[in-house]
PyMOL Python script that loads the backbone (N, CA, C, O; Angstrom):
from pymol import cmd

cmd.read_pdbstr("""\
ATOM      1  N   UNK A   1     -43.353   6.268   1.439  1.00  0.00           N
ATOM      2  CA  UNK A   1     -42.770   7.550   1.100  1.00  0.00           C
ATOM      3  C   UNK A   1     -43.671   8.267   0.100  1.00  0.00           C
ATOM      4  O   UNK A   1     -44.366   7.718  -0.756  1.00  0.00           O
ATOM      5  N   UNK A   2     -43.546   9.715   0.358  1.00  0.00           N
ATOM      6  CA  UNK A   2     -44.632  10.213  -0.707  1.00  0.00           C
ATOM      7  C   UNK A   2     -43.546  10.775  -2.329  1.00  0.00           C
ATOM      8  O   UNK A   2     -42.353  10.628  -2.596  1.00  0.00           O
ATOM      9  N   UNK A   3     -44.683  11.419  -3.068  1.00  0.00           N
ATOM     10  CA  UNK A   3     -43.615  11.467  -4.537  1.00  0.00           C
ATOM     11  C   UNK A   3     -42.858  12.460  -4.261  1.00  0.00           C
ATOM     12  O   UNK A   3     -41.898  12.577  -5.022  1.00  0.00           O
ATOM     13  N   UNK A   4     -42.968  13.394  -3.254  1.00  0.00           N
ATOM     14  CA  UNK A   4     -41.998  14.472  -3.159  1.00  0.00           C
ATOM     15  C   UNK A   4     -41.111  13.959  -2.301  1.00  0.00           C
ATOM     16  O   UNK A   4     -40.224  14.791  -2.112  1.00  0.00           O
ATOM     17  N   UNK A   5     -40.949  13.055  -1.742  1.00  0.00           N
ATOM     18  CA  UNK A   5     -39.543  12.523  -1.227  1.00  0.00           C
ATOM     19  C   UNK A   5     -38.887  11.709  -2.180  1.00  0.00           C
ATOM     20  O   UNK A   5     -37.663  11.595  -2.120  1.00  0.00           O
ATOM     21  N   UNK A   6     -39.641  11.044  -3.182  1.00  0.00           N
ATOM     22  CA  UNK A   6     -38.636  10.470  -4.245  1.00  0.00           C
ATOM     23  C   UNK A   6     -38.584  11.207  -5.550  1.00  0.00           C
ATOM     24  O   UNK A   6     -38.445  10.767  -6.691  1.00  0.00           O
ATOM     25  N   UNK A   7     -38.717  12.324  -5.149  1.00  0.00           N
ATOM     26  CA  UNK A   7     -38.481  13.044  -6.370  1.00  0.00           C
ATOM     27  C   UNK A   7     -36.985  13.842  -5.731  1.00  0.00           C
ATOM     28  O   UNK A   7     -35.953  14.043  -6.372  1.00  0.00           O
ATOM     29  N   UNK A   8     -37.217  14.152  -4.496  1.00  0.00           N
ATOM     30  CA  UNK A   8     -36.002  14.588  -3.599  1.00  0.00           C
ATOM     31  C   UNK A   8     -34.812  13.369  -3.795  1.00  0.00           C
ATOM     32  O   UNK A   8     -33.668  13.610  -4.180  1.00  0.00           O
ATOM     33  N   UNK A   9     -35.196  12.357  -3.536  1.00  0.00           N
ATOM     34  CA  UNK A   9     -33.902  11.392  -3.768  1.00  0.00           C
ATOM     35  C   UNK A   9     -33.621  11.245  -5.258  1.00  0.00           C
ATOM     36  O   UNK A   9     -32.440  11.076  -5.563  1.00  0.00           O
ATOM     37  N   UNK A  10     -34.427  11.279  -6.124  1.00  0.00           N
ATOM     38  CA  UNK A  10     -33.963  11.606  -7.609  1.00  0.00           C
ATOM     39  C   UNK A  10     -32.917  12.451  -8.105  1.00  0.00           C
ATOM     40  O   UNK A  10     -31.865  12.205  -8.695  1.00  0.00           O
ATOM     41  N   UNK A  11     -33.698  13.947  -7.559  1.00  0.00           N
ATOM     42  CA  UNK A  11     -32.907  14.944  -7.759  1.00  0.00           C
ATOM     43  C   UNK A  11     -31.406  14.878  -6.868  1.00  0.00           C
ATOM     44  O   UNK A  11     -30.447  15.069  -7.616  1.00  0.00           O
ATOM     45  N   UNK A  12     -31.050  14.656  -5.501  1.00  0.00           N
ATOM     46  CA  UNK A  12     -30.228  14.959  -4.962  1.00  0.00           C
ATOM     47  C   UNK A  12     -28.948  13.212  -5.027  1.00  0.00           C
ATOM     48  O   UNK A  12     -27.848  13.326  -4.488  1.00  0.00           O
ATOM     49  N   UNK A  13     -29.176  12.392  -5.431  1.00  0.00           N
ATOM     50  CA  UNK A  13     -28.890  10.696  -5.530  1.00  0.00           C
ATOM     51  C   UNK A  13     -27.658  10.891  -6.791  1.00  0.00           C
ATOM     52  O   UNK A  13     -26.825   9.985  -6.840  1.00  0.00           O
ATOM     53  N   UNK A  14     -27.509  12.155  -7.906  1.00  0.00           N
ATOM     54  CA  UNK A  14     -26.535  12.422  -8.851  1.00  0.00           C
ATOM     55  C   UNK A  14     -25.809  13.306  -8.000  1.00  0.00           C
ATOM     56  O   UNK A  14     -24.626  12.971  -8.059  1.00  0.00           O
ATOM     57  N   UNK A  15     -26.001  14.516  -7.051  1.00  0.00           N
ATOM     58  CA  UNK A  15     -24.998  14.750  -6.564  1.00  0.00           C
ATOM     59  C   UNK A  15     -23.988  14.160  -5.613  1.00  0.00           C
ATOM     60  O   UNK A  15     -22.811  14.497  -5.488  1.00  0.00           O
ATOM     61  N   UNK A  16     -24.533  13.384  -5.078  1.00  0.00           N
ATOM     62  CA  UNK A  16     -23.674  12.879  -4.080  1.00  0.00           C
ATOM     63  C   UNK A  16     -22.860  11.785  -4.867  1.00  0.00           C
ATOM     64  O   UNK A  16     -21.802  11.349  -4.415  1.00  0.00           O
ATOM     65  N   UNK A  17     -23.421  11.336  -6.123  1.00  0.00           N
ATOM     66  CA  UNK A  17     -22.599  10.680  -6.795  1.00  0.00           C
ATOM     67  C   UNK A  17     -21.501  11.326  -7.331  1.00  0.00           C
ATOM     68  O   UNK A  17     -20.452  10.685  -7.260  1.00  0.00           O
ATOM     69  N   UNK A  18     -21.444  12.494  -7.884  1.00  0.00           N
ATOM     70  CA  UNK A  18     -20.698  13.315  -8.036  1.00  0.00           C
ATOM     71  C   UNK A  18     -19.773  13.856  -6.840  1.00  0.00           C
ATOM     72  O   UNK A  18     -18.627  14.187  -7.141  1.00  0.00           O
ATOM     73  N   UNK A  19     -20.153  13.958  -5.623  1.00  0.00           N
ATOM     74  CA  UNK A  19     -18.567  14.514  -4.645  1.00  0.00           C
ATOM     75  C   UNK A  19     -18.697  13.372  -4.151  1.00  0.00           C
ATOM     76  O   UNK A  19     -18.487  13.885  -3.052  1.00  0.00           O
ATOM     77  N   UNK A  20     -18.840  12.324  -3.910  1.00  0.00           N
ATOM     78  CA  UNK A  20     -18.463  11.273  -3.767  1.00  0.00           C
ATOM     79  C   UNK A  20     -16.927  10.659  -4.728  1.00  0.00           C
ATOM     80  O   UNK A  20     -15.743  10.489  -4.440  1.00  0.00           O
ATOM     81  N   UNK A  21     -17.674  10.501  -5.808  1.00  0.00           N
ATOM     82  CA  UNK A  21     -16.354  11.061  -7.358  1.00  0.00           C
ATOM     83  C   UNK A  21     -15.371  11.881  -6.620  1.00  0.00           C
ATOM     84  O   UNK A  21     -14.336  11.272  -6.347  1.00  0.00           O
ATOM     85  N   UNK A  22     -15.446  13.294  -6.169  1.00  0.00           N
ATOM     86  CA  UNK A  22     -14.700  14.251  -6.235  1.00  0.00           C
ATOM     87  C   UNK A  22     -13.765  13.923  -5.199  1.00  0.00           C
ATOM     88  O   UNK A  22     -12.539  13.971  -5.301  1.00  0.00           O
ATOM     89  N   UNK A  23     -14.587  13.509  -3.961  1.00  0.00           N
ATOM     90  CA  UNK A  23     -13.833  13.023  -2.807  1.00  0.00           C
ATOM     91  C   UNK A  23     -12.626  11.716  -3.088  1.00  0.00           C
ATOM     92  O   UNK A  23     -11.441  11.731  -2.755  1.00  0.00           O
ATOM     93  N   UNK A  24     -13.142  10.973  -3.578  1.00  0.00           N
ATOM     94  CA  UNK A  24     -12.048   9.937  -4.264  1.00  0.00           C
ATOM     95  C   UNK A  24     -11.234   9.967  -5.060  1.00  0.00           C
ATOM     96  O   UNK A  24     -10.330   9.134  -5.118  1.00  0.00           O
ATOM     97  N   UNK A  25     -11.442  11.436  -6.266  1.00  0.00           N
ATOM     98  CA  UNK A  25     -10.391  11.619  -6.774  1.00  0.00           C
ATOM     99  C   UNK A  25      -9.441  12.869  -5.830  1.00  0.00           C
ATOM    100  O   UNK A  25      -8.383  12.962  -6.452  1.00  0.00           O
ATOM    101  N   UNK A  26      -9.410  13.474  -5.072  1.00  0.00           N
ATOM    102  CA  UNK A  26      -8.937  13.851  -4.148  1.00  0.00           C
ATOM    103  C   UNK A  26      -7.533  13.209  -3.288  1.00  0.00           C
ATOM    104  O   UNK A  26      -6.325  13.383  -3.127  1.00  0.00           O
ATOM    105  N   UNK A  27      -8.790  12.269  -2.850  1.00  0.00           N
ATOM    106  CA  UNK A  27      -7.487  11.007  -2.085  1.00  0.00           C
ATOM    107  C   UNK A  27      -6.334  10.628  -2.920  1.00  0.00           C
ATOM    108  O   UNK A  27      -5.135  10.702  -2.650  1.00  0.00           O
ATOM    109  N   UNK A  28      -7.061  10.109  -4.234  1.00  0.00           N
ATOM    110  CA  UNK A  28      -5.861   9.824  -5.329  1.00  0.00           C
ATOM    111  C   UNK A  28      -4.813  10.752  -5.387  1.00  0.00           C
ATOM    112  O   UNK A  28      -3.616  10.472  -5.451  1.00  0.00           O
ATOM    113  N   UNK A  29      -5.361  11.974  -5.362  1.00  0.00           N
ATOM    114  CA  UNK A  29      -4.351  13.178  -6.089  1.00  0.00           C
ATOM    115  C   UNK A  29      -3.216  12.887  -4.854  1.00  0.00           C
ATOM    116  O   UNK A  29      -2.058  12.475  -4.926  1.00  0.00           O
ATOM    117  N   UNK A  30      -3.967  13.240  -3.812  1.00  0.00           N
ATOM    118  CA  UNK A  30      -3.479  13.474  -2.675  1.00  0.00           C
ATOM    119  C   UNK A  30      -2.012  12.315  -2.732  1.00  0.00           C
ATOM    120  O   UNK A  30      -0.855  12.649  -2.984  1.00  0.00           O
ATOM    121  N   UNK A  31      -2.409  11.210  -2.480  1.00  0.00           N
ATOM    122  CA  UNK A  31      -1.339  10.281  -2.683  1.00  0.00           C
ATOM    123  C   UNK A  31      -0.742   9.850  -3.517  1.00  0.00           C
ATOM    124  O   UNK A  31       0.175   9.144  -3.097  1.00  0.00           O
ATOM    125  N   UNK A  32      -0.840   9.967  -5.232  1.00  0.00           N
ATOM    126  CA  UNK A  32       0.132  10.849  -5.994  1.00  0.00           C
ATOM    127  C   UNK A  32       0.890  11.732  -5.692  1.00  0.00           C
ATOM    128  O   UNK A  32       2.088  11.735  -5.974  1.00  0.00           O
ATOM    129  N   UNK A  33       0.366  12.499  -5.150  1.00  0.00           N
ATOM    130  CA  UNK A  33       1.960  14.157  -4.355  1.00  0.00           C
ATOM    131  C   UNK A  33       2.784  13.450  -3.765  1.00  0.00           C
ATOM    132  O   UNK A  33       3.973  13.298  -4.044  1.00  0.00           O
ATOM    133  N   UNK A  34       2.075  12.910  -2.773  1.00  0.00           N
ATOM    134  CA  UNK A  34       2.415  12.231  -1.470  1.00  0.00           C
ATOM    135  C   UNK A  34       3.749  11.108  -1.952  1.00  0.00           C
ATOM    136  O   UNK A  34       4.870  11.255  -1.465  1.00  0.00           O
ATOM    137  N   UNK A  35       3.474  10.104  -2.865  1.00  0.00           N
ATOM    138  CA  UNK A  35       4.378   9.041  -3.422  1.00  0.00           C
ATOM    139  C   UNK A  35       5.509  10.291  -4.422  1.00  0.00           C
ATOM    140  O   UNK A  35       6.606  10.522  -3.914  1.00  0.00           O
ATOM    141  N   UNK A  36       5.264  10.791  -5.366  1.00  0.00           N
ATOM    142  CA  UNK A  36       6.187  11.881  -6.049  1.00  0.00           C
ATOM    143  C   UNK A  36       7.149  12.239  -5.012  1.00  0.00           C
ATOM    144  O   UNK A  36       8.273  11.742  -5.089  1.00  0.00           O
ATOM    145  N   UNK A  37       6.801  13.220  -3.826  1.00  0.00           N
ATOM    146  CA  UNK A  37       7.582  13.523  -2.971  1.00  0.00           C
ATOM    147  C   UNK A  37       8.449  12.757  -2.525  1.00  0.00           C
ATOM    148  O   UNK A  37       9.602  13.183  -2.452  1.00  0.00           O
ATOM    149  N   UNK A  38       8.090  11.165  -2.023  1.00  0.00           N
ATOM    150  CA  UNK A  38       8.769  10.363  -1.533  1.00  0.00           C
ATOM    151  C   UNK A  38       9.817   9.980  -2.195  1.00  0.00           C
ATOM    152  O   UNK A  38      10.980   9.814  -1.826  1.00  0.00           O
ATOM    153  N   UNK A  39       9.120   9.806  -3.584  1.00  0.00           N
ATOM    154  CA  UNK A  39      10.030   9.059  -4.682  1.00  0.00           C
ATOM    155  C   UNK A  39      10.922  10.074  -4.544  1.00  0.00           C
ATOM    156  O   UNK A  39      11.772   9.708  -3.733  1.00  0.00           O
ATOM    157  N   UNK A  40      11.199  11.448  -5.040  1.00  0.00           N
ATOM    158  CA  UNK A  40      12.052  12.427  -5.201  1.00  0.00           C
ATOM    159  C   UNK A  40      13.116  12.817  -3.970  1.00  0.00           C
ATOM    160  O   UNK A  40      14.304  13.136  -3.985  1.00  0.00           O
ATOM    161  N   UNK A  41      12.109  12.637  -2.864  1.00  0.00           N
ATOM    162  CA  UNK A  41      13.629  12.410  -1.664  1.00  0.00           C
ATOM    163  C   UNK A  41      14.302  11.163  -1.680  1.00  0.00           C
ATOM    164  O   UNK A  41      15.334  11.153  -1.009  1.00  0.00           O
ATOM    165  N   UNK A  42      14.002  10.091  -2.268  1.00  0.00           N
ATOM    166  CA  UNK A  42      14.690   8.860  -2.072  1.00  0.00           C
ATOM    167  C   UNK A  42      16.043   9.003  -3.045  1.00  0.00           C
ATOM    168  O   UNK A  42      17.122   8.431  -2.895  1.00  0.00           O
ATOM    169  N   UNK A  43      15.625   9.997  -4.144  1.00  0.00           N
ATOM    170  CA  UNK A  43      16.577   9.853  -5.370  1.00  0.00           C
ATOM    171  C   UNK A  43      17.220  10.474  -5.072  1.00  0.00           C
ATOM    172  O   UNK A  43      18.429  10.269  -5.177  1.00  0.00           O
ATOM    173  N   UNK A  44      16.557  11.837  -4.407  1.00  0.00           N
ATOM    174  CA  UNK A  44      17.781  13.064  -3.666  1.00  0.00           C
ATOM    175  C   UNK A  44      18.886  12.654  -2.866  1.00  0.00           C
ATOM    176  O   UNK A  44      20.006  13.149  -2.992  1.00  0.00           O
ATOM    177  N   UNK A  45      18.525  11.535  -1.837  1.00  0.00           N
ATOM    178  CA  UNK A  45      19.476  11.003  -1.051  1.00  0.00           C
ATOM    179  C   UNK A  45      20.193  10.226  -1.658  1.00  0.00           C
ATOM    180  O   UNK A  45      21.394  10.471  -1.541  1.00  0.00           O
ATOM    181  N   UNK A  46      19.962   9.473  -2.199  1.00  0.00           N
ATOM    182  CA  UNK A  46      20.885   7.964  -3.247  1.00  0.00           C
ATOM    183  C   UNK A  46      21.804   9.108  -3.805  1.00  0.00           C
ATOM    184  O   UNK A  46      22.998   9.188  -3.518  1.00  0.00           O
ATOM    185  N   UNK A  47      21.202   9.909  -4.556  1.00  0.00           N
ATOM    186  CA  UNK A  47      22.384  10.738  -5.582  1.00  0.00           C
ATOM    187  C   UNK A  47      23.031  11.084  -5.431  1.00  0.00           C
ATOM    188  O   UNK A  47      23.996  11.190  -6.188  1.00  0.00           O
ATOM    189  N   UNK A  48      22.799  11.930  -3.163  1.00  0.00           N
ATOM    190  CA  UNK A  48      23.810  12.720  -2.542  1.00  0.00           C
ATOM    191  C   UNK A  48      24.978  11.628  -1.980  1.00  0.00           C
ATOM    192  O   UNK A  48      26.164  11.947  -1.899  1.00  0.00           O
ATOM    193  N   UNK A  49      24.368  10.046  -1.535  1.00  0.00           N
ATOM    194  CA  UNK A  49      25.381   9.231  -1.303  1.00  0.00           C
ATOM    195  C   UNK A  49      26.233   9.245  -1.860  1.00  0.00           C
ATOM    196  O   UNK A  49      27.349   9.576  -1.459  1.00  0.00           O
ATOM    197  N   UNK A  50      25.803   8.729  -3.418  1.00  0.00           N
ATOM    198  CA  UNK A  50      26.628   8.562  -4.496  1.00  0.00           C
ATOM    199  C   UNK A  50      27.603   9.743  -4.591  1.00  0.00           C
ATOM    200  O   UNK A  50      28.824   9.598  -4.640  1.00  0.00           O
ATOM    201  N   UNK A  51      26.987  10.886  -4.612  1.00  0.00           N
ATOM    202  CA  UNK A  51      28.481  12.219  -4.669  1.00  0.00           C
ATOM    203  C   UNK A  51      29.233  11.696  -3.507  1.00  0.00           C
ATOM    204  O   UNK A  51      30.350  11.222  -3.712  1.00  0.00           O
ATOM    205  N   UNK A  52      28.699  11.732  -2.191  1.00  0.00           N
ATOM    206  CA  UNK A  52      29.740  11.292  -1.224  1.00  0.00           C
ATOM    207  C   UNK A  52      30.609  10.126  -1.335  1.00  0.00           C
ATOM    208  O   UNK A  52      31.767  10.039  -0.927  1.00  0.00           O
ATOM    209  N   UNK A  53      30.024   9.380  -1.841  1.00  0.00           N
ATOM    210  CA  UNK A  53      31.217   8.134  -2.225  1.00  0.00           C
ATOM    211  C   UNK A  53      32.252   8.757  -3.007  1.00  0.00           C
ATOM    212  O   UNK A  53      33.437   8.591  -2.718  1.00  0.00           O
ATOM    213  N   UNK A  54      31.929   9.368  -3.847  1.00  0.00           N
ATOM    214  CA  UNK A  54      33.104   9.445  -5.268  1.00  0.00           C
ATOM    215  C   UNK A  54      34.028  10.752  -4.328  1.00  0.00           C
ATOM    216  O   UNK A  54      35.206  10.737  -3.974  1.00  0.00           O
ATOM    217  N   UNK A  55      33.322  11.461  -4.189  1.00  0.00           N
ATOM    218  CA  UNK A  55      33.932  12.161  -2.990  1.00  0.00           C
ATOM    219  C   UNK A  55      34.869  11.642  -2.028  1.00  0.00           C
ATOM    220  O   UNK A  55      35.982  12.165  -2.067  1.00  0.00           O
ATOM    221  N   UNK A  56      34.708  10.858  -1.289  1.00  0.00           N
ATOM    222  CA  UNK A  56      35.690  10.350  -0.377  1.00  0.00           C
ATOM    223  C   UNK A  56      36.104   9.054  -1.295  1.00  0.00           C
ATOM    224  O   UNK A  56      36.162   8.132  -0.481  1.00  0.00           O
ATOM    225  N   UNK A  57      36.362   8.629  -2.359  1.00  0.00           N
ATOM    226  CA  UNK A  57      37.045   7.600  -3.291  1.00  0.00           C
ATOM    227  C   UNK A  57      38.463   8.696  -3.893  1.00  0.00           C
ATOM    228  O   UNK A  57      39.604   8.357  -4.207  1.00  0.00           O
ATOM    229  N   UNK A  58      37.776  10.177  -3.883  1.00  0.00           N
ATOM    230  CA  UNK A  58      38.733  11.292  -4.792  1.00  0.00           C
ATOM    231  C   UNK A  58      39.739  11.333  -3.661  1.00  0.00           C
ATOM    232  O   UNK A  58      40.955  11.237  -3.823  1.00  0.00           O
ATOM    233  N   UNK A  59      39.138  11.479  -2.532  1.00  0.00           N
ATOM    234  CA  UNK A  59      40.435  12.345  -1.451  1.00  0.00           C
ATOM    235  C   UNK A  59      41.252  11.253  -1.517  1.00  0.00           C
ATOM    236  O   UNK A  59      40.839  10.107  -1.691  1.00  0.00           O
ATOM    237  N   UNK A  60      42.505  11.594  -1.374  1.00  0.00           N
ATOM    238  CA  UNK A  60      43.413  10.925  -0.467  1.00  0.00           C
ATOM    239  C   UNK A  60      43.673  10.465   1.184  1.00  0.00           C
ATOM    240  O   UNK A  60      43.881  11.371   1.991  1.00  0.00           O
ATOM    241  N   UNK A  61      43.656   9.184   1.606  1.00  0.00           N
ATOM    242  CA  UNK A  61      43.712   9.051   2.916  1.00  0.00           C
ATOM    243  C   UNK A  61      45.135   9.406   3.280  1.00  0.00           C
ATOM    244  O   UNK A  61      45.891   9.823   2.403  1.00  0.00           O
ATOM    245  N   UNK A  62      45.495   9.277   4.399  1.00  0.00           N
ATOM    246  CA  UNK A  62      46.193   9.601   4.827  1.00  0.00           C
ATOM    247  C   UNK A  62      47.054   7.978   4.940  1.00  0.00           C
ATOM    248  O   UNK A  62      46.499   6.891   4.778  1.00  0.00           O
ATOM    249  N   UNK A  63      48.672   8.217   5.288  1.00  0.00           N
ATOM    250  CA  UNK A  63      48.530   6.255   5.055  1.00  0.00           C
ATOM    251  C   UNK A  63      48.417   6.312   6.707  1.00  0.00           C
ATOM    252  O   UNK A  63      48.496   7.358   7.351  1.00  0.00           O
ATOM    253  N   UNK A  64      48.219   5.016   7.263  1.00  0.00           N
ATOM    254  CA  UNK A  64      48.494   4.536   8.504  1.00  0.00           C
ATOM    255  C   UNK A  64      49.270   4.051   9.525  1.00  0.00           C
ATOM    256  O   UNK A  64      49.134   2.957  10.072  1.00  0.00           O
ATOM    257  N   UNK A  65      50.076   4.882   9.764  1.00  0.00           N
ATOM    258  CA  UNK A  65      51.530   4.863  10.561  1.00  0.00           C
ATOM    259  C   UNK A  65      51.318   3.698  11.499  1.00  0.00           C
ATOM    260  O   UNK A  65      52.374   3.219  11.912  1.00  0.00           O
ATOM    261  N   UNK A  66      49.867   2.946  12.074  1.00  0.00           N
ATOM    262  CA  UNK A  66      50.023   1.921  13.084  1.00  0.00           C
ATOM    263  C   UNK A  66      50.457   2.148  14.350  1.00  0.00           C
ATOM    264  O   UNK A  66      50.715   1.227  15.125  1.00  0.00           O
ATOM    265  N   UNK A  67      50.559   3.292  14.624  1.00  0.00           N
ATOM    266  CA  UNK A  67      51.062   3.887  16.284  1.00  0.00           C
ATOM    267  C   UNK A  67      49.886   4.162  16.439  1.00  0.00           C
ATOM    268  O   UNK A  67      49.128   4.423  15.505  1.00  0.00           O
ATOM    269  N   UNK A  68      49.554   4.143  17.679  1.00  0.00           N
ATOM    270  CA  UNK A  68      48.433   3.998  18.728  1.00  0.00           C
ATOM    271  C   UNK A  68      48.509   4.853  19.754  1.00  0.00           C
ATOM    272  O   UNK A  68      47.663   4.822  20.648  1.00  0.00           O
TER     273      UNK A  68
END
""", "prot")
cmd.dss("prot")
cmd.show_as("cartoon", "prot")
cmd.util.cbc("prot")
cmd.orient("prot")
């Protein structure tokens, strides 16, 4: 190789280290949102169960006459 090709891989060998970096912190972010979201519908639903339980614990049933 001559010096102007390793002066080319000198110069250009920090950027790719750099979006390389960028690209990986990316993914991270990405699946951070990704888990947040999840987490936050899981709690959304548990919480809405939970109202529905206490909800149908409040009503009154009806009693069961046993006729068919």
């Amino acid at each position: 190789m001559s010096i102007d090709a390793f002066a080319l891989l000198e110069v250009l060998f920090p950027f790719a280290l750099v979006i390389a970096f960028l690209a990986w912190q990316l993914r991270v972010t990405k699946r951070s949102i990704r888990d947040d979201q999840t987490r936050a519908a899981r709690e959304l639903a548990e919480a809405e169960a939970r109202a529905q339980a206490e909800r149908d614990k409040a009503e009154p049933r009806p009693a069961a006459t046993g006729e068919a």
